[in-house]
GUKOL-402821 format. One record per residue (C-alpha): residue in one letter; x, y, z; residue number from 1. Coordinates in nm, 2 decimals, padded with zeros to 4 digits. Example, Ala and Ser with C-alpha at 12.3 -4.5 7.8 and 13.67 -1.06 7.14 Angstrom:
2
<A <01.23 -00.45 00.78> 1>
<S <01.37 -00.11 00.71> 2>
END
This chain:
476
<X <18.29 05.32 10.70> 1>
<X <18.35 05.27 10.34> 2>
<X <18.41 04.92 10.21> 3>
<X <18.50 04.80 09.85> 4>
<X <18.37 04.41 09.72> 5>
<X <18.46 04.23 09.45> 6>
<X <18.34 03.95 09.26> 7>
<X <18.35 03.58 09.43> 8>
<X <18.51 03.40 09.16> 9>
<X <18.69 03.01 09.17> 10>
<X <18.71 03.05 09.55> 11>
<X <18.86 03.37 09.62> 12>
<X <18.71 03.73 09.61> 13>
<X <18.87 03.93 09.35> 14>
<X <18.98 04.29 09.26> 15>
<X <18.73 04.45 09.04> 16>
<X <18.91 04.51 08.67> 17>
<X <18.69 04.73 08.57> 18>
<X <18.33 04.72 08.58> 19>
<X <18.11 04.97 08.67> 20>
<X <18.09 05.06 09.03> 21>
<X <17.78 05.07 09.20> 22>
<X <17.74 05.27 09.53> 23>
<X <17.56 05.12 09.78> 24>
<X <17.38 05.33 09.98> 25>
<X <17.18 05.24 10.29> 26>
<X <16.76 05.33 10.31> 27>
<X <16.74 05.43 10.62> 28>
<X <17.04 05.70 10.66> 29>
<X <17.06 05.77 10.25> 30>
<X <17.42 05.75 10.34> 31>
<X <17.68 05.58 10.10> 32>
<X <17.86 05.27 10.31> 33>
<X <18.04 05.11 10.03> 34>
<X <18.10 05.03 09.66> 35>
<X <18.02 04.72 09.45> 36>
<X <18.23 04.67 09.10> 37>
<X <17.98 04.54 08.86> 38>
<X <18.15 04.24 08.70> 39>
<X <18.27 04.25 08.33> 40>
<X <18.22 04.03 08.05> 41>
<X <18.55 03.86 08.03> 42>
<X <18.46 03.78 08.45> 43>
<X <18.13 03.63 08.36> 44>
<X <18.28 03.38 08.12> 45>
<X <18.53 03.33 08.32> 46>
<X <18.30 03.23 08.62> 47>
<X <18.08 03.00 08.41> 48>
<X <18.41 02.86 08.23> 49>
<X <18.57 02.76 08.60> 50>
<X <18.17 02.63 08.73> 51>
<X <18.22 02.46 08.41> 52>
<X <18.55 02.28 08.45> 53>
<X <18.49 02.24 08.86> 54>
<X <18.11 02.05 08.76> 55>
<X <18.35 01.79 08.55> 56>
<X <18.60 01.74 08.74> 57>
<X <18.49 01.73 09.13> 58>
<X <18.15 01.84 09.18> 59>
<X <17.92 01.63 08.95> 60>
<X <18.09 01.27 09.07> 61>
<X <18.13 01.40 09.43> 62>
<X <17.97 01.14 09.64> 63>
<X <17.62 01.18 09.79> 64>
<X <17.78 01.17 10.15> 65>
<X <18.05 01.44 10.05> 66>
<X <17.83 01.67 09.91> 67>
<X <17.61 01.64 10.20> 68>
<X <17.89 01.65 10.49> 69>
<X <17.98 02.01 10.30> 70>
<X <17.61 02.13 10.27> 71>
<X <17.60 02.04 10.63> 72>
<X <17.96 02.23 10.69> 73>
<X <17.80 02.56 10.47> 74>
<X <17.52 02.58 10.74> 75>
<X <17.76 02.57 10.99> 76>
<X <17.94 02.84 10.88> 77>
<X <17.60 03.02 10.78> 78>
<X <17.53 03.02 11.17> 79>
<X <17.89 03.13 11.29> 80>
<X <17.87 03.44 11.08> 81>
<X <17.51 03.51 11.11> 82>
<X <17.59 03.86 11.28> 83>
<X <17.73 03.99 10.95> 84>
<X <17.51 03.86 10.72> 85>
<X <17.27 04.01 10.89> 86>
<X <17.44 04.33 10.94> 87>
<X <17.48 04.32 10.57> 88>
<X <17.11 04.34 10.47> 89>
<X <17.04 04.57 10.73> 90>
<X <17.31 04.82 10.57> 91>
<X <17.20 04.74 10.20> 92>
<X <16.85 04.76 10.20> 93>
<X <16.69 04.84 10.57> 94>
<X <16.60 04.53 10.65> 95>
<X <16.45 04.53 11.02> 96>
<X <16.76 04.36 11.25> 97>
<X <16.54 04.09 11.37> 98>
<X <16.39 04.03 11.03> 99>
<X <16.78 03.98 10.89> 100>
<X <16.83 03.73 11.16> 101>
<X <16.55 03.53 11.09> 102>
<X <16.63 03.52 10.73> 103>
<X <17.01 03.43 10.79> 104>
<X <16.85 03.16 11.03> 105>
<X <16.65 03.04 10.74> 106>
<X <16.95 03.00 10.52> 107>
<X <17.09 02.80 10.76> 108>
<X <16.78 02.53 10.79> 109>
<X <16.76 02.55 10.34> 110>
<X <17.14 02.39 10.36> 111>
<X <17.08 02.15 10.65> 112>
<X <16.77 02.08 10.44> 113>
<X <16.90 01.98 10.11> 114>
<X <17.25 01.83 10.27> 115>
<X <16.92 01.62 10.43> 116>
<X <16.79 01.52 10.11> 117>
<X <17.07 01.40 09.92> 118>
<X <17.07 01.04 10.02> 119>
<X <16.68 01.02 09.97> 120>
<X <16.68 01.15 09.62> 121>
<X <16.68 00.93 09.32> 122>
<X <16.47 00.76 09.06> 123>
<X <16.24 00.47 09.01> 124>
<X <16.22 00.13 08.91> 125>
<X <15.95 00.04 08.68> 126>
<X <15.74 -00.26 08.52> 127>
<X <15.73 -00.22 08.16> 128>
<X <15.55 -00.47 07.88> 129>
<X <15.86 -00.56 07.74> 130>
<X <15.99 -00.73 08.03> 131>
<X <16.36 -00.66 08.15> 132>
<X <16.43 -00.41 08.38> 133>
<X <16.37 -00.07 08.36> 134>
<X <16.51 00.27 08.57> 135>
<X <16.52 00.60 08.58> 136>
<X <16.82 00.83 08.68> 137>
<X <16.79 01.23 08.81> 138>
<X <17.12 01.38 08.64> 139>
<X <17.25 01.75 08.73> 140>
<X <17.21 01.98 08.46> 141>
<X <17.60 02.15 08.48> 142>
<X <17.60 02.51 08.53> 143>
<X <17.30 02.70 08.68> 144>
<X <17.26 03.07 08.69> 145>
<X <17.04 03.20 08.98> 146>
<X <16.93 03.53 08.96> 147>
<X <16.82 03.66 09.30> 148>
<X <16.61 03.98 09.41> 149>
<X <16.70 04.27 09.67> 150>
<X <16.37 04.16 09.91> 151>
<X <16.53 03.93 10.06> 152>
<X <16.84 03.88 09.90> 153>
<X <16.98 03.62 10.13> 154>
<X <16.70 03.38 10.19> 155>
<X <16.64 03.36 09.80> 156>
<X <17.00 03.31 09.73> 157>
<X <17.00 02.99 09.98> 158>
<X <16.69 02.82 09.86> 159>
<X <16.83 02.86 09.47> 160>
<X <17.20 02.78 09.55> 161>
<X <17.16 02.48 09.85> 162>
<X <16.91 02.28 09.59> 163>
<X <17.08 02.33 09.28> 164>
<X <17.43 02.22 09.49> 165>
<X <17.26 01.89 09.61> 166>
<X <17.15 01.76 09.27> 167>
<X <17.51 01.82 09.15> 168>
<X <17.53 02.14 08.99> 169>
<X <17.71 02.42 08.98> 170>
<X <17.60 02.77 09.06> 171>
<X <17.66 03.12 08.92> 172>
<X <17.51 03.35 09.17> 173>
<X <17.38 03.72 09.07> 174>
<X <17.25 03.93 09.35> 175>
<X <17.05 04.24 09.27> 176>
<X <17.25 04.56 09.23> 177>
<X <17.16 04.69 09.58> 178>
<X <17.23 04.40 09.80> 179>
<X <17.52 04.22 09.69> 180>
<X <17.72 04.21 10.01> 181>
<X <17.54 03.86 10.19> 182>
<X <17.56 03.68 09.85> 183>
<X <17.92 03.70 09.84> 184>
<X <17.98 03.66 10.17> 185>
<X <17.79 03.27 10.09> 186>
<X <18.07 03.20 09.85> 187>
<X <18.32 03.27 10.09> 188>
<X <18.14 03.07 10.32> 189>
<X <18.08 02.80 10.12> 190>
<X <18.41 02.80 10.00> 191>
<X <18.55 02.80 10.37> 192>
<X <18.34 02.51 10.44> 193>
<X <18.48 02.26 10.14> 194>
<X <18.34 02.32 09.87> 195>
<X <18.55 02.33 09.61> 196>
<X <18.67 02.65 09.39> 197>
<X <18.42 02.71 09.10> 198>
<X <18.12 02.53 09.24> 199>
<X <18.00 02.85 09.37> 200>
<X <18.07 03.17 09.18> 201>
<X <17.92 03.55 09.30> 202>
<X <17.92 03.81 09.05> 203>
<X <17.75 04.16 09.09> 204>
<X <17.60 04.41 08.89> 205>
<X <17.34 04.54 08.64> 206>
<X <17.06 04.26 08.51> 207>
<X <17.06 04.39 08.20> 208>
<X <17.47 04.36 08.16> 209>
<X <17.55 04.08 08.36> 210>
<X <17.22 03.90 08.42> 211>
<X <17.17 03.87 08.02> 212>
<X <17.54 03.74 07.98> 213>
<X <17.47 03.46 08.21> 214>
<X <17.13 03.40 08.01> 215>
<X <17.33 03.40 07.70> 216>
<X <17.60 03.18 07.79> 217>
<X <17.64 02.86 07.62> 218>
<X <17.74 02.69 07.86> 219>
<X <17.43 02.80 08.11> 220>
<X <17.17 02.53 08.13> 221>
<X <16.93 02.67 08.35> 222>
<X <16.87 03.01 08.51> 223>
<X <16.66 02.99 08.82> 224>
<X <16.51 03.37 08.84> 225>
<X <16.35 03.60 09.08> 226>
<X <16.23 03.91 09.00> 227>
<X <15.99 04.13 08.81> 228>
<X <15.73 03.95 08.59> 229>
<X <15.87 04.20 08.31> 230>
<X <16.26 04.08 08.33> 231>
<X <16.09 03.72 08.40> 232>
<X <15.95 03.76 08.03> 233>
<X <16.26 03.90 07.94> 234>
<X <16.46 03.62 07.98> 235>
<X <16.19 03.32 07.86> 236>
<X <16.31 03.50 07.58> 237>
<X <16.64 03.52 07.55> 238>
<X <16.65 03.16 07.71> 239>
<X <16.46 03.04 07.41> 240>
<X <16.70 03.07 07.17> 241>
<X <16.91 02.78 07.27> 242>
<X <16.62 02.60 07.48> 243>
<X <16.76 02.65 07.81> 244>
<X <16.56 02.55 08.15> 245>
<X <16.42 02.75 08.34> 246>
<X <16.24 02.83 08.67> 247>
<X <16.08 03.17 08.71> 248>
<X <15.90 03.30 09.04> 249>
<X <15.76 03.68 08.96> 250>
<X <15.54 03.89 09.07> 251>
<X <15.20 03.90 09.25> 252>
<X <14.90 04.09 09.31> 253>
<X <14.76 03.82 09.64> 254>
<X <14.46 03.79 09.83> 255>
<X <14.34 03.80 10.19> 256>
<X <13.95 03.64 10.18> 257>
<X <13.83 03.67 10.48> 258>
<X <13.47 03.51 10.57> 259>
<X <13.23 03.63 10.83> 260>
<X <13.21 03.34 11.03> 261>
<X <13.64 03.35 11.08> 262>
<X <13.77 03.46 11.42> 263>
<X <13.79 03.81 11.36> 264>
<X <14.04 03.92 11.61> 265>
<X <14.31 03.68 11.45> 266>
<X <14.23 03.76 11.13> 267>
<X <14.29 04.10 11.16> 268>
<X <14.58 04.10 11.42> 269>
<X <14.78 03.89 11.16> 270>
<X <14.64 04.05 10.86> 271>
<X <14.85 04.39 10.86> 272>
<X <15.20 04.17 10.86> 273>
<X <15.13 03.98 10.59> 274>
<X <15.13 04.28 10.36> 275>
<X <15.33 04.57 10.53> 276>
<X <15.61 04.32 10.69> 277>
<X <15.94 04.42 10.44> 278>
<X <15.77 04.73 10.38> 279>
<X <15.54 04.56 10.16> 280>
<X <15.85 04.47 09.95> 281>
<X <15.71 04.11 09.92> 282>
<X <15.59 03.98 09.62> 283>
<X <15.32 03.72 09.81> 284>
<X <15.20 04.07 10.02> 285>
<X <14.84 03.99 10.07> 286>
<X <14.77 04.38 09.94> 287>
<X <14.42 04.29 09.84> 288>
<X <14.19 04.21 10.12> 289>
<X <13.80 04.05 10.01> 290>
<X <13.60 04.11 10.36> 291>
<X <13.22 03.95 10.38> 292>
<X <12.97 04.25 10.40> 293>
<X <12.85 04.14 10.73> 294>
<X <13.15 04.21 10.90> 295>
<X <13.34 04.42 10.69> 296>
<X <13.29 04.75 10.91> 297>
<X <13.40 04.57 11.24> 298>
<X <13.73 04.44 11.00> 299>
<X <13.83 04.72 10.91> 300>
<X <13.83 04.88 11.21> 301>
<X <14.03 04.63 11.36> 302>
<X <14.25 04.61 11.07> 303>
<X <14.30 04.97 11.12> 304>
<X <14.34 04.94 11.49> 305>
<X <14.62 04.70 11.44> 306>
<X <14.82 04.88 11.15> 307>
<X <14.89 05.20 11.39> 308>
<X <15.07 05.00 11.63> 309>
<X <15.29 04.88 11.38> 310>
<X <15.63 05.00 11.48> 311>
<X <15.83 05.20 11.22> 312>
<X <16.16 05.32 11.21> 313>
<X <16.51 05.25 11.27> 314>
<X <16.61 04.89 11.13> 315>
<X <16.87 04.89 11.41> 316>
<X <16.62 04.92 11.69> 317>
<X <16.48 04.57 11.81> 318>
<X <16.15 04.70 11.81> 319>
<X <16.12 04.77 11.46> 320>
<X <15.87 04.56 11.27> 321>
<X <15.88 04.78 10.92> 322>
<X <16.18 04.99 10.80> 323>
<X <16.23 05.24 10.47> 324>
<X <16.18 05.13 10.12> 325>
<X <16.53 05.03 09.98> 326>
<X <16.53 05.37 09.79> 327>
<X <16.42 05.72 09.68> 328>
<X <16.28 05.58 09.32> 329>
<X <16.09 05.33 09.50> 330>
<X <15.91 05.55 09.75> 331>
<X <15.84 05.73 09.46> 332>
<X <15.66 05.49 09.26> 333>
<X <15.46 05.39 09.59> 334>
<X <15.35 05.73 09.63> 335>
<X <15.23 05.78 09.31> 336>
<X <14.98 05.52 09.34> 337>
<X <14.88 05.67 09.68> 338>
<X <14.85 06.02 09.46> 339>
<X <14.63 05.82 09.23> 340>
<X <14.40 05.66 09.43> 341>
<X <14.31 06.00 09.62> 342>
<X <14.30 06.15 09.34> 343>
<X <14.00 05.93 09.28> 344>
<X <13.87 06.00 09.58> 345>
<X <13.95 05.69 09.74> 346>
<X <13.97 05.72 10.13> 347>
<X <14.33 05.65 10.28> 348>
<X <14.21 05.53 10.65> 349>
<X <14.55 05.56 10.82> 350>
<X <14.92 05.56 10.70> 351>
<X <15.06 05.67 10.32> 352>
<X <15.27 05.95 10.46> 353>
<X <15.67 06.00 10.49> 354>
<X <15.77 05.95 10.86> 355>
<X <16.12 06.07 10.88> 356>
<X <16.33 06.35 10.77> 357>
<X <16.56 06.10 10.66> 358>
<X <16.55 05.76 10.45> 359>
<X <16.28 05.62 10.23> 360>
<X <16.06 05.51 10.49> 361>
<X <15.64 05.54 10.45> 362>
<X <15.38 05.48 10.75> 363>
<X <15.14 05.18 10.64> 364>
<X <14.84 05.28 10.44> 365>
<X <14.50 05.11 10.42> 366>
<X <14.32 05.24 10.11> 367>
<X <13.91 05.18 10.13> 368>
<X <13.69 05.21 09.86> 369>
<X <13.86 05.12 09.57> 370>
<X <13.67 04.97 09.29> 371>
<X <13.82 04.64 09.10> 372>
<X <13.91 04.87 08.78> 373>
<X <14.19 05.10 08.96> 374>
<X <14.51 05.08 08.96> 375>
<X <14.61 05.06 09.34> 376>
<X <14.40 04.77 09.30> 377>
<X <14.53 04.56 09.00> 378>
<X <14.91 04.66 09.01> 379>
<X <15.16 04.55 09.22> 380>
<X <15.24 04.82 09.43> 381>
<X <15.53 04.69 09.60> 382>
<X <15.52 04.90 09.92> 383>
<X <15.36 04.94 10.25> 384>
<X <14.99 04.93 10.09> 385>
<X <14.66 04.77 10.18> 386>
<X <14.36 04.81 09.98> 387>
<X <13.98 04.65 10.12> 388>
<X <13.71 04.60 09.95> 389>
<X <13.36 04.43 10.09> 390>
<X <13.20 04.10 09.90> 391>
<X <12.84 03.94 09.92> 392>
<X <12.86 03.69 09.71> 393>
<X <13.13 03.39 09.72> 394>
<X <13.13 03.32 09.34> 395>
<X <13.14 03.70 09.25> 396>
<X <13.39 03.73 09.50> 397>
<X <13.60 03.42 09.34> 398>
<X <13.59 03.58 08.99> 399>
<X <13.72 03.90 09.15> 400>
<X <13.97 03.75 09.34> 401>
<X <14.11 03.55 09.01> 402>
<X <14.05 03.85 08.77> 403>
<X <14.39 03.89 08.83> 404>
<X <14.73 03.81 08.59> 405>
<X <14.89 03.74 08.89> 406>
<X <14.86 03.39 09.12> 407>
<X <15.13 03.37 09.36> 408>
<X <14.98 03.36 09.74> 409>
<X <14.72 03.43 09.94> 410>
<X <14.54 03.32 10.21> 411>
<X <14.17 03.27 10.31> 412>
<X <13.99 03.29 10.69> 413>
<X <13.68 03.07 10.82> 414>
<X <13.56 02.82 11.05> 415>
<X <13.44 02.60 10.80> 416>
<X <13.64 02.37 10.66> 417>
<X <13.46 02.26 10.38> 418>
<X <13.41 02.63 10.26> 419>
<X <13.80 02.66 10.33> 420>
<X <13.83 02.35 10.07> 421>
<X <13.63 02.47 09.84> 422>
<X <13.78 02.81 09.78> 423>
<X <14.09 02.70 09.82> 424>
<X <14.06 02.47 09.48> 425>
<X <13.93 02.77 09.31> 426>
<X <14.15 03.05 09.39> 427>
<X <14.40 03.05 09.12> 428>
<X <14.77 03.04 09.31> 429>
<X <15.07 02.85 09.35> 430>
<X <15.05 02.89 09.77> 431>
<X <14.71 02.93 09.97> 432>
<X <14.69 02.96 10.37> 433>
<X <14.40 02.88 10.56> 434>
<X <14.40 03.08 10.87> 435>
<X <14.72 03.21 10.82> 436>
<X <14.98 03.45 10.66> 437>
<X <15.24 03.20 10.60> 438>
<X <15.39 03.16 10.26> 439>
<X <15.69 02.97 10.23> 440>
<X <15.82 02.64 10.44> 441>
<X <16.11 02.54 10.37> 442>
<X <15.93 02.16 10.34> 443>
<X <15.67 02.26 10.04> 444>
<X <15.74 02.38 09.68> 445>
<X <15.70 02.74 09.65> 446>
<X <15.56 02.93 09.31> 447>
<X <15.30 03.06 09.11> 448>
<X <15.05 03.04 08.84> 449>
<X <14.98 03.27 08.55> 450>
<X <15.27 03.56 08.55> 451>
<X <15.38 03.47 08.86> 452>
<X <15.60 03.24 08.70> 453>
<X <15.65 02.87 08.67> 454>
<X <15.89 02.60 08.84> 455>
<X <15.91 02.56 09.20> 456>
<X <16.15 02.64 09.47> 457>
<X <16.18 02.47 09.80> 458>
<X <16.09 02.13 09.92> 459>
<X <16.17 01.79 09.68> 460>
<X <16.03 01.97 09.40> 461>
<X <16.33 02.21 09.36> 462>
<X <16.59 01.94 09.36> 463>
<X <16.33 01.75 09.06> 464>
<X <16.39 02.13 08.91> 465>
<X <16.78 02.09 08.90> 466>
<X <16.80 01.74 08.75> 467>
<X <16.72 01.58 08.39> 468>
<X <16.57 01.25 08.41> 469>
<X <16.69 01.03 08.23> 470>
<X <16.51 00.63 08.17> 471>
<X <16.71 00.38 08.10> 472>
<X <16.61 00.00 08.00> 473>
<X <16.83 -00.30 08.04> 474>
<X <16.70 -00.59 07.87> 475>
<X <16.64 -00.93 08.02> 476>
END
């Protein structure tokens, strides 16, 4: 089946005039299924221009109850077409089919969320010397780019677009080049479900042609970015020049602590998921695992134990729990740290292999005796990769765990709650689980420290993100 997309401008889906065309090209068959026009300049202006206009005239006076009664209608439609969406990141990048329902599932609860929180979001009221009364207001920016990576290019795009929506913004949306399909199939949704043309605009294509000309536009106020701690520092830059906001959530290098006295069977049943699930494609992948001396033999083992079971394979198959890489140059880069670390004579316990014939797929691989200095161990690796190192000492470990530019996740196992406190202060990250692999709740801000980036999404804090506030002081 071969199908041609186009740009999601001022509520209809457009024929492309002329960008580049991007096949796209699914991981696990290496078959092309479709096409995606990259959009031009004149369509990037011309999206902001109409997000522009629509944030003046409808979107930024719409009433709190309208805007909520269409977030509401959005994740309504979300759930109707949940099959397709789906479908969609299964074809683009090889997303496991019950992994692609989850996420579209998740979508869903970000809208209902945010339609939730319009009516209890506002300012303060507060004493000051002077007497009189004084108040604070949380304005909406205008436009709002949000950039939005091929991991999980659907979730993402929700948790950027539903927040920004319910402050009163307007959105540009740019999906990555290889999964652009769910993204506009939002602003068709969104479109469908009353929100008016322009609020919501899709455009595909290159970051470096399109991403930049969002960053660049005047009338841009904020980009909201994830991605690559590189393209992050890229665009601090170029948003710098006319001092626009910005919210960036990069990369990561995280942690899995785990303490002799935790349940050990948990720990390492769990364990494997948080850093192979996505194919390790996950910037919070817990790919660097501190294990207490006294038990690290008996982890291991079970770590081990655990990551053959792991089911890999076809990301059509219900069974499947991780599929291919989302392409050749990726598998590539993955197994050239593998090459690396054996090259250093690092042992490679299980997994690191190619398992098919065909598409980009590579079995789990837990990588023992690396030493704090290699590069398996520092980089992000961005694929199926575990590497386990032993620790005697909690401080030592603590330095080694933040000896790290990265601070995104992690997450920490023990019985004791009181060592679980105390590490948990130290360990230098934006989102820390205790006895547990869970990263994101669609409740609780969600970010990092250091280059991991800075802003939030999720929760309150990403609505706080999209606003100004503004004081204002009435005399008595």
């Amino acid at each position: 089946m071969k199908i041609d997309f186009g740009p999601f401008i001022n509520g209809e889906s457009r024929i492309a005039r002329g960008g580049k065309r991007s096949p796209l090209i699914n991981p696990a068959t290496e078959q092309t299924w479709g096409e995606m026009p990259g959009a031009t300049p004149a369509e990037v202006d011309a999206a902001v221009n109409g997000a522009h206009r629509t944030f003046e005239d409808t979107w930024r006076d719409c009433t709190p109850g309208k805007r909520a009664d269409i977030l509401f209608a959005i994740a309504r439609g979300i759930r109707e077409n949940a099959a397709a969406l789906a479908e969609a990141d299964v074809n683009c990048i090889g997303k496991p089919i019950s992994d692609a329902r989850d996420e579209v599932a998740l979508g869903a609860k970000i809208f209902e969320y945010y339609a939730g929180a319009i009516g209890k979001f506002g300012g303060q009221t507060i004493p000051v010397a002077a007497g009189g009364f004084d108040f604070t207001i949380r304005q909406p920016l205008g436009v709002v780019a949000a950039i939005v990576p091929w991991n999980f290019p659907f979730p993402i795009a929700c948790w950027k677009v539903a927040p920004a929506l319910a402050a009163g913004n307007c959105v540009v949306l740019k999906p990555a080049k290889p999964s652009p399909v769910s993204a506009v199939m939002l602003g068709a949704i969104a479109h469908h479900a009353g929100l008016p043309a322009g609020a919501l605009q899709v455009l595909a294509g290159a970051g470096s042609a399109v991403g930049e000309a969002l960053v660049t536009h005047p009338l841009v106020r904020k980009i909201s970015f994830t991605g690559s701690t590189a393209v992050g520092s890229r665009i601090m830059e170029l948003a710098a020049r006319d001092i626009k906001r910005i919210s960036l959530e990069l990369g990561g290098k995280s942690p899995n602590i785990v303490f002799a006295d935790a349940d050990l069977e948990q720990a390492a049943a769990k364990s494997p998921m948080s850093v192979f699930a996505n194919a390790g494609q996950d910037c919070c992948a817990r790919s660097r695992v501190f294990v207490e001396r006294k038990v690290f033999d008996a982890f291991v083992d079970r770590f081990v134990a655990a990551t053959k079971t792991i089911v890999v394979g076809d990301p059509r198959d219900e069974k499947t729990q991780v599929g291919p890489l989302v392409s050749a140059e990726q598998r590539k880069m993955v197994e050239g740290f593998l090459d690396g670390a054996r090259n250093d004579r690092r042992r490679v316990a299980c997994g690191g292999t190619r398992c098919s014939d065909r598409g980009y797929f590579i079995a789990p691989a837990v990588v023992l005796d690396c030493e704090p200095a290699d590069r398996i161990w520092r980089e992000e690796v961005f694929g199926p990769v575990v590497c386990i190192r032993p620790f005697d000492d909690e401080e030592e470990m603590i330095r080694e765990v933040n000896d790290s530019p990265y601070g995104l996740s992690g997450s920490l196992w023990t019985r004791d709650i009181g060592r679980a406190l105390r590490v948990a202060r130290r360990v230098e990250s934006g989102v820390l689980s205790i006895n547990s692999n869970s990263s994101v709740h669609v409740e609780a801000p969600f970010g990092g420290f250091k280059q991991s980036g800075m802003g939030r999404d999720l929760g309150m804090a990403a609505m706080e993100g999209y606003t100004e506030l503004k004081n204002v002081y009435v005399a008595s």
